[in-house]
C-alpha positions in Angstrom: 7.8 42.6 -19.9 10.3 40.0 -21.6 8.3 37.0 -22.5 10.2 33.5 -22.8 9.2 30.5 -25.2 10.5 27.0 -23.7 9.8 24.7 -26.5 10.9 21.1 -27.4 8.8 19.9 -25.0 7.8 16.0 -25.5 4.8 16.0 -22.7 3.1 19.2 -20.8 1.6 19.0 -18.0 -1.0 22.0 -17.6 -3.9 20.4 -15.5 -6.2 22.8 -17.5 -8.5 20.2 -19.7 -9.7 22.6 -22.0 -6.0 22.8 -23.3 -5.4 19.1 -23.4 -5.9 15.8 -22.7 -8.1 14.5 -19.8 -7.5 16.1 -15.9 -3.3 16.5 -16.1 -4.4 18.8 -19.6 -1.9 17.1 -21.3 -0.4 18.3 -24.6 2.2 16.2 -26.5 5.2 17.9 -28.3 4.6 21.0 -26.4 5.7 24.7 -25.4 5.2 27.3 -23.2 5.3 31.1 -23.3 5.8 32.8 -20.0 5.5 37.0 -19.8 7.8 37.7 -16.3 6.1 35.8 -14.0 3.1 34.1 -15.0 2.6 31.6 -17.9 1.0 33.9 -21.0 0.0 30.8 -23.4 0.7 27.3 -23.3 -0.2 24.4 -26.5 1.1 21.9 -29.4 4.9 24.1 -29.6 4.0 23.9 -33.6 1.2 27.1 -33.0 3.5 28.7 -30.5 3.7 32.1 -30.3 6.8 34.5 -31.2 8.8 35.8 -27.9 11.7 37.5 -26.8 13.7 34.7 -25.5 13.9 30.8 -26.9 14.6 27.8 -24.7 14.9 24.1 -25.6 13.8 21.9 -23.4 15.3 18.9 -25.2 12.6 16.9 -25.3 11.6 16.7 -21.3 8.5 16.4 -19.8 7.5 19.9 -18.1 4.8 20.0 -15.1 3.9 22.5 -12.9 6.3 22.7 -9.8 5.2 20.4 -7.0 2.8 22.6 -3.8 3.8 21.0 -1.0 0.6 21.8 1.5 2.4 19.9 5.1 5.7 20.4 6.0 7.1 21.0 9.7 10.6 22.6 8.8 11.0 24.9 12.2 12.8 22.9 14.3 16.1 21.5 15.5 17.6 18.1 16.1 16.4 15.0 14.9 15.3 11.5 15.8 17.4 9.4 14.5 17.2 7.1 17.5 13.5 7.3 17.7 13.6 6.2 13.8 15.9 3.5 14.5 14.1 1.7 17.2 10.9 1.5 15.9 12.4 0.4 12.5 13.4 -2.3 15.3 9.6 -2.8 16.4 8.6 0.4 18.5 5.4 1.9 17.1 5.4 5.3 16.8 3.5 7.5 19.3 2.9 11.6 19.4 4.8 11.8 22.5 8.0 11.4 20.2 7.2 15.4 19.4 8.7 16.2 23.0 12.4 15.9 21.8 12.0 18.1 19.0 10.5 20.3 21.3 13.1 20.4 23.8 16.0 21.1 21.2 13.9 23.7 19.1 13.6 25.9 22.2 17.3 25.5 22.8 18.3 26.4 19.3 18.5 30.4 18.0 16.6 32.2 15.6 19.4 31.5 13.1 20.0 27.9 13.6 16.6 27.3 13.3 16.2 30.1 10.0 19.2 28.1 8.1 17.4 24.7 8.9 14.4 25.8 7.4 16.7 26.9 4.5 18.2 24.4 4.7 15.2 21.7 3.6 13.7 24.4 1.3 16.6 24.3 -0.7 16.3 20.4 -0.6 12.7 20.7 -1.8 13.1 22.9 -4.5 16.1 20.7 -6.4 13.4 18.1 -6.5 10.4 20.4 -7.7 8.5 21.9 -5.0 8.4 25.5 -5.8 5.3 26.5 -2.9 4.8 25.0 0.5 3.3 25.4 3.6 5.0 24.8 6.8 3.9 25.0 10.3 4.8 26.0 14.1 4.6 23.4 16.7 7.4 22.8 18.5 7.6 25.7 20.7 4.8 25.4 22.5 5.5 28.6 24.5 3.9 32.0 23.6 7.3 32.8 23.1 8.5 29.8 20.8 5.5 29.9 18.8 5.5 33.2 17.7 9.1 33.0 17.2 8.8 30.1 14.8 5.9 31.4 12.8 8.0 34.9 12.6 11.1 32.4 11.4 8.5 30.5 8.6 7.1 33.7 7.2 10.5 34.8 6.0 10.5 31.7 4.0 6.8 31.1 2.8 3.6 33.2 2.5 2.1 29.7 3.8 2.2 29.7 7.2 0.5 27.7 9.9 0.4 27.9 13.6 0.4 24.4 15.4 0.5 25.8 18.6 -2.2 22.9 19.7 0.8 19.9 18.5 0.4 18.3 21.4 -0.2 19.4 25.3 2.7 21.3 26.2 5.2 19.3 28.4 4.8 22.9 30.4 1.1 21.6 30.7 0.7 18.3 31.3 -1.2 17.9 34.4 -3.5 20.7 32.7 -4.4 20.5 29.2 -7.3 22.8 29.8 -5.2 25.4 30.6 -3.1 24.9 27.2 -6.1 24.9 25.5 -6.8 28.3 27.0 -2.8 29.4 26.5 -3.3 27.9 22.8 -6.8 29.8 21.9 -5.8 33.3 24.2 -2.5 34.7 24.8 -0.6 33.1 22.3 -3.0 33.1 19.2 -2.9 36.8 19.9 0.9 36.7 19.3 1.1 34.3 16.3 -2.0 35.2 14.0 -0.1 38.0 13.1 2.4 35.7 11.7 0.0 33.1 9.8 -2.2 32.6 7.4 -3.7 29.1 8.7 -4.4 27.4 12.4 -4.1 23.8 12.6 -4.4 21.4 15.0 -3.5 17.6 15.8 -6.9 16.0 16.7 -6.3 12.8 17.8 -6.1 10.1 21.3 -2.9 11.7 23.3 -3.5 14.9 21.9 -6.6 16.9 21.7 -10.0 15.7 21.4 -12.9 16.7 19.3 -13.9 19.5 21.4 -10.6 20.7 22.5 -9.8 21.1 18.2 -13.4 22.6 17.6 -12.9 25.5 20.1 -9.1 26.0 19.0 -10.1 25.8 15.6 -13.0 28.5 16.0 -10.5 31.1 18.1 -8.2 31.1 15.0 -11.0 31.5 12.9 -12.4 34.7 15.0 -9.1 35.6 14.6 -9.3 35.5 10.6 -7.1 32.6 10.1 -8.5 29.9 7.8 -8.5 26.2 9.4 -7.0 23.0 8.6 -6.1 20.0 10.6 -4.4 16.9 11.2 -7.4 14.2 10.8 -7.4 10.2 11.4 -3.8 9.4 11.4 -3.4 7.2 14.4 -7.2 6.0 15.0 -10.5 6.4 14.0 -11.8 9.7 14.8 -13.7 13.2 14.8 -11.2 15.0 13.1 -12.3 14.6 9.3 -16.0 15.0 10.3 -14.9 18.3 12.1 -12.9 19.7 9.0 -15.9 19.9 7.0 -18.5 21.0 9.5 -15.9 24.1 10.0 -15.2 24.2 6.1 -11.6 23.5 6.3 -9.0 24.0 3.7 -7.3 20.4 4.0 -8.0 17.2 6.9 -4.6 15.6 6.4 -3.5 12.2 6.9 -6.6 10.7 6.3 -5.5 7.2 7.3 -8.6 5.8 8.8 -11.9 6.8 7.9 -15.6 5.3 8.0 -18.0 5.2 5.1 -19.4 8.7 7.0 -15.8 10.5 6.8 -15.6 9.5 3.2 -18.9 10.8 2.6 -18.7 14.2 4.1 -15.5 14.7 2.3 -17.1 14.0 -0.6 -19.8 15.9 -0.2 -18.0 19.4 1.1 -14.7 22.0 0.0 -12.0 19.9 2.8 -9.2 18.8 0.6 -8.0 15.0 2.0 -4.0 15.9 2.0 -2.2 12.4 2.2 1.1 12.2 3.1 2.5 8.8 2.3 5.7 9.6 3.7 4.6 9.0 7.3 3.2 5.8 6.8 6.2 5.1 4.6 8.2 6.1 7.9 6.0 4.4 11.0 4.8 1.1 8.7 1.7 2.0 9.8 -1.5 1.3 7.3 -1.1 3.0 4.2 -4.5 5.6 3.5 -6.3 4.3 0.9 -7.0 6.5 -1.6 -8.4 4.7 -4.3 -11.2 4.8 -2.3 -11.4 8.4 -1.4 -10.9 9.3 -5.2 -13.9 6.7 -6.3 -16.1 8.8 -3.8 -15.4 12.1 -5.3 -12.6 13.2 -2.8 -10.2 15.8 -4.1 -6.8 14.7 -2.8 -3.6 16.0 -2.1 -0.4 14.5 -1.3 2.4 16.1 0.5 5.7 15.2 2.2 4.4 16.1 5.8 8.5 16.6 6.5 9.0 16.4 10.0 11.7 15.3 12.0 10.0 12.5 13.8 7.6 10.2 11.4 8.1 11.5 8.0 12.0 13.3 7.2 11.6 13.5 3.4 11.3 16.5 1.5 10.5 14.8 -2.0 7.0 15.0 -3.5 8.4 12.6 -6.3 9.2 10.0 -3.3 5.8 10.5 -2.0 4.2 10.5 -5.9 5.9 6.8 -6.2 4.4 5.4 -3.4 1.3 6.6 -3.7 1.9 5.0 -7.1 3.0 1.9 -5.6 0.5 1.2 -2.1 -2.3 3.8 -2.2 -4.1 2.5 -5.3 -3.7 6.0 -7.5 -2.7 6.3 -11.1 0.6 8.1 -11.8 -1.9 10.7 -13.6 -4.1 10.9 -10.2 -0.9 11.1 -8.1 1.1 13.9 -10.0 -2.7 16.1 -10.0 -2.5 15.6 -6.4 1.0 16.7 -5.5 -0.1 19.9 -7.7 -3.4 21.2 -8.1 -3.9 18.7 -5.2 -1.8 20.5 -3.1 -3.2 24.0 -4.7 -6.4 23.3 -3.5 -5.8 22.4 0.0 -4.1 25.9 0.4 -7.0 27.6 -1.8 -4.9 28.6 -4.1 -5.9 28.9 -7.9 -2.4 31.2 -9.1 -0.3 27.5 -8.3 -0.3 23.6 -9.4 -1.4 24.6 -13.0 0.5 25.6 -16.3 -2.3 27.7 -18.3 -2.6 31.1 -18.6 -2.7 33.8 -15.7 -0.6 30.7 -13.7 2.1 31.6 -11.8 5.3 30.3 -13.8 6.4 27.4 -11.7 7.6 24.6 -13.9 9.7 21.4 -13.3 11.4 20.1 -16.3 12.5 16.3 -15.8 14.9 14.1 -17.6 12.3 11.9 -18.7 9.9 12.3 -21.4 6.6 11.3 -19.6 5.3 12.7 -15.8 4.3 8.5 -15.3 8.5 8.7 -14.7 7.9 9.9 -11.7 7.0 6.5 -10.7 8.3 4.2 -13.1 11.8 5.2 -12.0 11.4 5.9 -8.2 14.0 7.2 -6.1 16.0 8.6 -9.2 16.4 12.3 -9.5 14.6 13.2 -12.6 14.0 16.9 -11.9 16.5 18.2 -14.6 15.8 22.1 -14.2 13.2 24.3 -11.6 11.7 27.4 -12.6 10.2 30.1 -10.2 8.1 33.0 -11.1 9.2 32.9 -14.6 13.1 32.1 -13.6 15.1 29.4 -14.1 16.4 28.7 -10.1 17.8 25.0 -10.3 
């Protein structure tokens, strides 16, 4: 295997501790050796190993490339109209998710394929080298499973939403969506996924509509995560730890009892500051959830309707900015963060056995990512041990 030393590097980022300083790991004038695919040693660049190939990394800051763990990127349209009004004073409601709906059925496999392309490729120029992304708006058995085929040609992370909202099909009987949602078509879509989701809130499905949709995926070996306490106070987060969830995201309101069974269980709080960013609704406050103990995440939750940004820096700088975390606590998060939510250990780190994901910025701190927002620092992206942007 050819092994590759990137060297000249002013600030790593491994989020190991044991190879540097405090949770990010952090070694100053650093390099990196990476054998193929995966990261073989990474320290102070002066005790660096010999390897077949030598790059400079002129002095950048290297992290590990952003794992974006919510994304919605099978669909068609947008909303630019729905954005523009309630910039004008219309709150945002989940009924908005009908549009998309509507022109996602109407599009082909290969319009909706190249849109997911599309926003991937968008992603990755700005560091995000793994993401999830989810089903949703099919809402058939038909659409569903055609979506989830679409996604898994993209990612290995793939979620079916099928339980968005109540179909428009089956408005005068969400019951019987429920039972469309938990029989016929999770039988067609588990094959596709690796995760079920759902959208537990008022105006979509309750506590015990999510509990028995969340169980039927489980049956059906797919692990569970869910979108928790964005619009309202709620039982979604207190149901994503009593089912051991990987990830309750939003997150937005929360009682001193949410908090506290987060804290005390394995359910990653994924925020995604780009929807509140998008809505000016209240921001989630994640000072408090990382006092508690909380592992976070943060995440772009791209979607056409209430949050159409791909950039985890974006997201990183106002986090930065209006959710009370460090630019230390906010770059973990949109890594290792995001690792964890999709129980993955291979990703979000730069130490050995790591998969070699790396962003290189044109900057020579991560704390960049904030200081200068809305500036495209990411300089060069490496995937599985190759240089892709």
């Amino acid at each position: 295997m050819t092994t590759t030393l990137i060297t000249n590097i002013r600030s790593l980022v491994t989020n190991d501790p044991a190879l540097g300083e405090g949770p990010l790991g952090l070694v100053e004038d650093a390099a990196l050796v990476l054998d193929g695919e995966t990261v073989a040693w990474a320290g102070p660049a002066a005790q660096a190993p010999a390897a077949d190939h030598r790059v400079d990394a002129g002095g950048r800051a290297v992290l590990p490339g952003f794992v974006d763990s919510h994304s919605h990127l099978v669909f068609a349209g947008d909303r630019t109209a729905e954005f523009n009004a309630r910039m004008s004073g219309r709150p945002y409601e989940a009924g908005g998710i009908r549009t998309t709906v509507a022109a996602t059925r109407a599009a082909t496999d290969a319009e909706l394929s190249a849109n997911v392309a599309r926003y991937l490729r968008e992603a990755l120029r700005q560091g995000t080298t793994t993401f999830e992304t989810k089903s949703g708006y099919g809402l058939t058995v038909e659409d569903e499973a055609r979506a989830l085929r679409i996604a898994a040609e993209h990612t290995d992370e793939v979620t079916y939403l099928g339980a968005h909202i109540v179909s428009p099909d089956h408005a005068d009987d969400p019951a019987g969506y429920v039972d469309l949602v938990t029989g016929p078509m999770l039988d067609a879509c588990a094959p596709y996924a690796r995760w079920i989701d759902v959208f537990c809130e008022k105006g979509a499905f309750d506590g015990d509509q999510a509990r028995a949709i969340l169980q039927a995926g489980q049956a059906k070996g797919l692990q569970a995560r869910i979108h928790a306490n964005q619009l309202s106070y709620g039982p979604g987060v207190q149901l994503a730890v009593e089912l051991d969830a990987a990830s309750a995201d939003h997150c937005t309101h929360l009682t001193d009892a949410d908090v506290d069974a987060l804290a005390s269980g394995n359910t990653v709080a994924t925020l995604l500051p780009g929807a509140e960013f998008s809505t000016r609704a209240a921001w989630p406050d994640a000072r408090r959830l990382l006092d508690a103990g909380v592992t976070v995440a943060l995440s772009t939750d791209c979607n056409p309707g209430s949050s159409f940004t791909s950039s985890v820096p974006f997201c990183i700088a106002l986090a930065v900015r209006d959710m009370g975390m460090t630019p230390d606590e906010a770059v973990w998060a949109a890594t290792a963060g995001g690792a964890a939510a999709l129980r993955r250990t291979d990703v979000g780190r730069l130490s050995p056995g790591a998969r070699a994901d790396l962003a290189l910025l044109d900057a020579p701190s991560h704390v960049h990512l904030a200081y200068r927002p809305g500036v495209p620092l990411v300089a060069e992206v490496w995937r599985r041990g190759v240089r892709v942007v």
